[in-house]
C-alpha atoms as one frame of an Amber mdcrd trajectory, in Angstrom:
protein
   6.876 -14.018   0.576   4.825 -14.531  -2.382   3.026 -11.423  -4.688  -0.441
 -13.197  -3.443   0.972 -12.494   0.029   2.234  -9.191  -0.438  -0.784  -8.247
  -2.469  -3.263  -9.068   0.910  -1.052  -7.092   2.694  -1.374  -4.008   1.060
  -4.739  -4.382   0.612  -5.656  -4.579   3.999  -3.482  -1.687   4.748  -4.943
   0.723   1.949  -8.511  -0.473   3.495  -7.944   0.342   6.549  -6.544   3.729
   6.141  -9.748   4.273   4.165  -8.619   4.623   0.770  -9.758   3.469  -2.751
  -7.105   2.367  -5.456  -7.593   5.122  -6.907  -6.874   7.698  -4.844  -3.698
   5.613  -3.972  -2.851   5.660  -7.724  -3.054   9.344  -7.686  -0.823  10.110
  -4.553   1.891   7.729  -6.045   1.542   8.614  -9.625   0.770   5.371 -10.832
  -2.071   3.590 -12.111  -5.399   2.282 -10.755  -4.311  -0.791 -12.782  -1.703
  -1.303 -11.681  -2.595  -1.490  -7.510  -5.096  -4.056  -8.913  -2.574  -6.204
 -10.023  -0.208  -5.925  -7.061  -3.413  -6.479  -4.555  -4.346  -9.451  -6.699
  -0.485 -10.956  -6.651  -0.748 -10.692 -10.729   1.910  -8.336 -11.025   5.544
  -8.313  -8.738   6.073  -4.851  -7.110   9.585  -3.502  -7.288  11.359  -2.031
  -4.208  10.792   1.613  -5.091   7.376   0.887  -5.493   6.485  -0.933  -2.144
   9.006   1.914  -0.446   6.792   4.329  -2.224   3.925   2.403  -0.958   4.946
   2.892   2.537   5.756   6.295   2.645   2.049   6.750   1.536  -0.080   4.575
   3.800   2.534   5.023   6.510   3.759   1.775   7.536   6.094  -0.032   8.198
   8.447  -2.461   6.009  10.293  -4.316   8.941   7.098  -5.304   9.814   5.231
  -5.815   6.538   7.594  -8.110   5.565   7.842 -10.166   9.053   7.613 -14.134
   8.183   3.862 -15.455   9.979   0.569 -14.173  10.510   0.425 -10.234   9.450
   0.149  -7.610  12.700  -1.942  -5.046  11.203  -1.774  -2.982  14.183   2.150
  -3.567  14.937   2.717  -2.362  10.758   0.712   0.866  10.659   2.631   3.875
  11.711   0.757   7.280  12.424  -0.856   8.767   9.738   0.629  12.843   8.833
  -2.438  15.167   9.107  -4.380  15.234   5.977  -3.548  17.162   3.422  -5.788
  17.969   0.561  -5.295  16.284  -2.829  -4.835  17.774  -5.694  -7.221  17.569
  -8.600  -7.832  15.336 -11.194  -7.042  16.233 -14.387
């Protein structure tokens, strides 16, 4: 899978859970930046990052990185309740 590929797919996940890059960026303590590049396939995400990734947007990795067309549906695992973020500094 390619870091164009990979990049759609977490895209589409973090846009259908309803969230912006940035508030991504602040739940895994990275930057805004840097979810840019991974969406855009510029940059190669590392396997603590995408696990990272998945622990946050609850889904799942078997299936994210199944060869063929993406299930959306069959990837995203139920989402914890919400809990409130913490603020900006």
């Amino acid at each position: 899978m390619t870091d164009v590929e990979i990049g759609k797919r977490l895209c589409t996940i973090r846009q259908v859970r309803g969230w912006t890059q940035e508030r991504l960026s602040r739940i895994i303590f990275g930057e805004q930046t840097k979810i840019c590049g991974w969406e855009k396939g510029r940059h190669s995400i590392h396997a603590s990052e995408i696990a990272l990734l998945a622990l946050a947007l609850c889904f799942s990795l078997d299936v994210f990185f199944r060869p063929g067309p993406f299930d959306i549906g069959a990837c995203l695992l139920p989402m914890p309740p919400e809990t409130e973020m913490p603020a900006a500094e």
